[in-house]
N, C-alpha and C positions, 0 to 999 in steps of 0.2 A: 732620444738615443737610438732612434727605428729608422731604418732608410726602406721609406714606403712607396715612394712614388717611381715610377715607371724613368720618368724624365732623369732623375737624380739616377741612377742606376747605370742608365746610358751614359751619362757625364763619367763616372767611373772608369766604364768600359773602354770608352773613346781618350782620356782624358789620361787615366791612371796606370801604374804600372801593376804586374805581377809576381807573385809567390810563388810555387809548387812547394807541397810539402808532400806526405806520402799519399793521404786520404782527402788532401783539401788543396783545392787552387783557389788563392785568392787574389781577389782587385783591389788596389784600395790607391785612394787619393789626399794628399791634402786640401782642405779649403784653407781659404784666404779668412775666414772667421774664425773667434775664438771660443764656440759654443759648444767645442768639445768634441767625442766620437761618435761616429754615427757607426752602429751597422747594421747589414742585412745580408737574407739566406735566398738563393737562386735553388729549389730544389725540382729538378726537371720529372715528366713524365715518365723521364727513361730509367728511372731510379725505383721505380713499383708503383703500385695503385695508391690510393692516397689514405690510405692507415700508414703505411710504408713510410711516403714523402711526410706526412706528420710527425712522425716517429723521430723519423731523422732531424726536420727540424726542431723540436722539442729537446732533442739529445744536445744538439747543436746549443739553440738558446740557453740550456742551464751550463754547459760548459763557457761559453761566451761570459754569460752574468760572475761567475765567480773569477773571470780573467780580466773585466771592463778595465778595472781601476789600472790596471797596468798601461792603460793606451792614455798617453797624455796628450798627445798633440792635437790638431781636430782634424780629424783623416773620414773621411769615407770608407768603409768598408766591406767589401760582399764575398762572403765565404761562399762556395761551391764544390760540394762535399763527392764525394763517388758512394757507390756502390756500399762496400766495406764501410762506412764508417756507422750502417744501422746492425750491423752483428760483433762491431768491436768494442770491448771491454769501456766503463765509461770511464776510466782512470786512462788509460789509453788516448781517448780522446778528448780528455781534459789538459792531457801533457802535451798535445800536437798543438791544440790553440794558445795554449801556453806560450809554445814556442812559436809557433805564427806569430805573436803579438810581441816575441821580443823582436824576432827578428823585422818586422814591419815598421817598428818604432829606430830601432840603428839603420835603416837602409835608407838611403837617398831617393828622397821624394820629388826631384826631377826627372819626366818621361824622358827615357833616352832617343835620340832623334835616330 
């Protein structure tokens, strides 16, 4: 359900379209398999030292877990969070991914040329 690898990541990037939401841009692609959703967190240097970048991803991951089952198609996915989102409320950012994942799931999974 982990999108680990460096290579896969890139396919995303290259491959996939994007979201902007307030606190989060995300990538995300469909695969051509049926093995369901994959995601993962890009959490840069530029975001604080790495109790920070932990933080955030941690905050990230338990909101993600209680939003998975909603993503049914097998998409790729890499959220990429700002700033704000390690001092905001976690209900706050439980309802963003929330709606990340509706909106990713209705929107047209072919890259626009």
């Amino acid at each position: 359900m982990r999108l680990l690898k460096h290579a896969d990541f890139q396919v995303v990037y290259q491959e996939g379209r994007k979201h902007f939401s307030g606190n989060i841009t995300v990538f995300y692609r469909r695969r051509s398999d049926n093995a369901g959703p994959r995601v993962g967190f890009t959490v840069g240097k530029v975001l604080g030292g790495a109790v920070q970048r932990n933080r955030i991803r941690r905050r990230m991951k338990a909101a993600v877990q209680q939003h998975l089952a909603e993503l049914v198609l097998p998409l790729d996915v890499v959220l990429h969070p700002r700033r704000q989102v390690l001092d905001m409320e976690f209900a706050k950012l439980d309802a963003e991914i929330g709606q990340i994942f509706t909106a990713i799931q209705k929107a047209p999974v072919e890259r626009p040329q």
